[in-house]
N, C-alpha and C positions, 0 to 999 in steps of 0.2 A: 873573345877576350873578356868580357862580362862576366862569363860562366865563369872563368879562372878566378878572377878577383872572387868572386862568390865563396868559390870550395874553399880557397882559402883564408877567408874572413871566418867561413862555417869551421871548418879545421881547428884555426888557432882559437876560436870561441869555445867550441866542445874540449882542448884541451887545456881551456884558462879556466872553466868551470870541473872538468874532471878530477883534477887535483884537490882541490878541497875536499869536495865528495869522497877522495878514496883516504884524505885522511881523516877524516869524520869517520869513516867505517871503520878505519882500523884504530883508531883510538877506543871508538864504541865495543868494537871486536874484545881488545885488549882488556880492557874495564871489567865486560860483562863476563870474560874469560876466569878473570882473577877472584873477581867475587862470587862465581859459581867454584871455582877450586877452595877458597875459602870455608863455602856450607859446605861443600862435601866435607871436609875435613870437621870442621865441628859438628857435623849427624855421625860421622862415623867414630869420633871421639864419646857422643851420649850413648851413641847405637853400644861400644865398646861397656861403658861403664852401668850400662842396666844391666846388662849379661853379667857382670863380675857381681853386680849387685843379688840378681837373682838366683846367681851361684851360691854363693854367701847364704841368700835366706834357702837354699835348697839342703845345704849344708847342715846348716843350724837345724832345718829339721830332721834331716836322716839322724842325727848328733845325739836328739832326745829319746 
């Protein structure tokens, strides 16, 4: 009877602390998600606009 009390004082303890932990992670998850989607989009925005750039001066000198 000892043991039972135990597993389940152990039990309900791992799933009163589990829960926070997992939304810690997925908030953490969600954040670091969104601000990695973010650089990428503004690298691939400059990444875009040096090309047009370089176009431009590759242009201007085939042009002369």
């Amino acid at each position: 009877m000892k043991y039972n009390i135990q597993l389940k004082l152990i039990t309900v303890a791992m799933l009163i602390l589990s829960v926070p932990c997992l939304v810690i992670g997925f908030v953490g998850y969600e954040t670091s998600k969104s601000n990695m989607d973010e650089l990428g989009r503004q690298m691939l925005k400059n990444s875009a606009k040096q090309v047009i750039q370089m176009i431009d001066v590759l242009n201007d000198e085939a042009g002369k």
